[in-house]
C-alpha positions in Angstrom: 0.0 0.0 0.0 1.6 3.6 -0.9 1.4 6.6 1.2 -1.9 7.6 -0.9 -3.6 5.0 -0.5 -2.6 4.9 3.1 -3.7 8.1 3.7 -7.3 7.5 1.8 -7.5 4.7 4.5 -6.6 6.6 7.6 -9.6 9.0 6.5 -12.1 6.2 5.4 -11.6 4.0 9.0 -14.1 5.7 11.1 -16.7 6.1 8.5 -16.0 2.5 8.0 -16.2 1.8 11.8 -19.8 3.8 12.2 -21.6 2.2 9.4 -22.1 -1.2 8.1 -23.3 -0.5 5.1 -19.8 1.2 3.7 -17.4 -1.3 2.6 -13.7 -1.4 1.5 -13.5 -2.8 -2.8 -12.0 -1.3 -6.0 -12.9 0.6 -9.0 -11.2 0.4 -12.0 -8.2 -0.6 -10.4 -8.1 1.8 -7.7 -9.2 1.2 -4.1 -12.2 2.3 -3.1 -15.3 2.8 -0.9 -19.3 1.7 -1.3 -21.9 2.3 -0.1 -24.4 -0.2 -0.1 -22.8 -1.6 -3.0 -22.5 1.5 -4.8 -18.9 3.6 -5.6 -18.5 7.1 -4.0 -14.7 7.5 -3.2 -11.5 6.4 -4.1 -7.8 7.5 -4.7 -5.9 7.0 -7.7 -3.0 4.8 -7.4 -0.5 6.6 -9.2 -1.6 10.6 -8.8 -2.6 10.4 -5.1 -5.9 12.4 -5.8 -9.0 11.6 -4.1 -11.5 10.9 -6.3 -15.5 11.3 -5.3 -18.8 11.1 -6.9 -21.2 14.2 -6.3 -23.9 15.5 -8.1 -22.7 17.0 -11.2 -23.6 20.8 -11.1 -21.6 20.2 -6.9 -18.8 19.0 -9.4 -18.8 22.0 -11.6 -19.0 24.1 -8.7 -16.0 22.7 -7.3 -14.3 22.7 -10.5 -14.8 26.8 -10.8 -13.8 27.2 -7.4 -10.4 25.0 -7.8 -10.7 23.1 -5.5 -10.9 19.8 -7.9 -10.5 18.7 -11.8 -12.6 16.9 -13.7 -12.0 13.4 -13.9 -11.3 11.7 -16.9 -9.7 8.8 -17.2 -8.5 8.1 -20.9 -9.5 11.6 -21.7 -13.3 10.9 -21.1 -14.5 13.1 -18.4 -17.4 11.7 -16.2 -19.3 14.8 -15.0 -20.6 13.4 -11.5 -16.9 12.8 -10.8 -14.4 15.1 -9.2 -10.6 14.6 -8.5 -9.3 16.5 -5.4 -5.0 16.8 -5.8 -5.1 18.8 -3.0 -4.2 16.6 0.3 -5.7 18.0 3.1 -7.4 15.9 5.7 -10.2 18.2 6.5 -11.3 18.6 2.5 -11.2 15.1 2.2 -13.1 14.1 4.8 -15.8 16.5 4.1 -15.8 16.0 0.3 -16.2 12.1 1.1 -18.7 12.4 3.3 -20.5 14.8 0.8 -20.5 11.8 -1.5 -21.2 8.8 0.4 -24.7 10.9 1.2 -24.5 11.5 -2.5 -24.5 8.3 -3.5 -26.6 6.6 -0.6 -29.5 8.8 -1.3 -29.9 7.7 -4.9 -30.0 3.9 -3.8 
């Protein structure tokens, strides 16, 4: 496990503690969390960015502001996706909280 990923986890391990229904898996390669079997978070392997699913005019929002980039893996941007470079605990935690309600909420 790298520093990124290790970091991703240090963040995740209470949410994962207070509720059942989040669990640990992967998403196109990268580790991740669900909820309720759904994706909502995750941090990519190799640039360290969180990456979390929010509703896609939050994710434009957040784009303006700079606070995230879109993400596009293979140059095809998936607009209810954000990626966060920034590494700061408080963003993250906040940002994937945002999206596990997100997420949850449209299960």
């Amino acid at each position: 496990m790298n520093e990124n990923e290790s970091f991703f986890w240090e963040l995740a391990e209470p949410l994962l503690a207070q509720d059942q229904s989040l669990t640990k898996s992967t998403m196109m390669g990268f580790p991740c969390l669900r909820v309720n079997g759904d994706f909502f978070a995750s941090v990519h392997q190799k640039t360290g960015d969180l990456i979390v699913k929010l509703p896609a005019s939050r994710v434009l929002d957040l784009i303006e502001t700079e606070v995230g980039e879109p993400f596009a893996p293979n140059g095809r941007r998936f607009k209810e996706w954000l990626s966060v470079p920034n590494r700061d605990a408080d963003l993250w935690t906040q940002l994937i909280n945002e999206a596990r309600k997100f997420v949850e909420a449209k299960s």
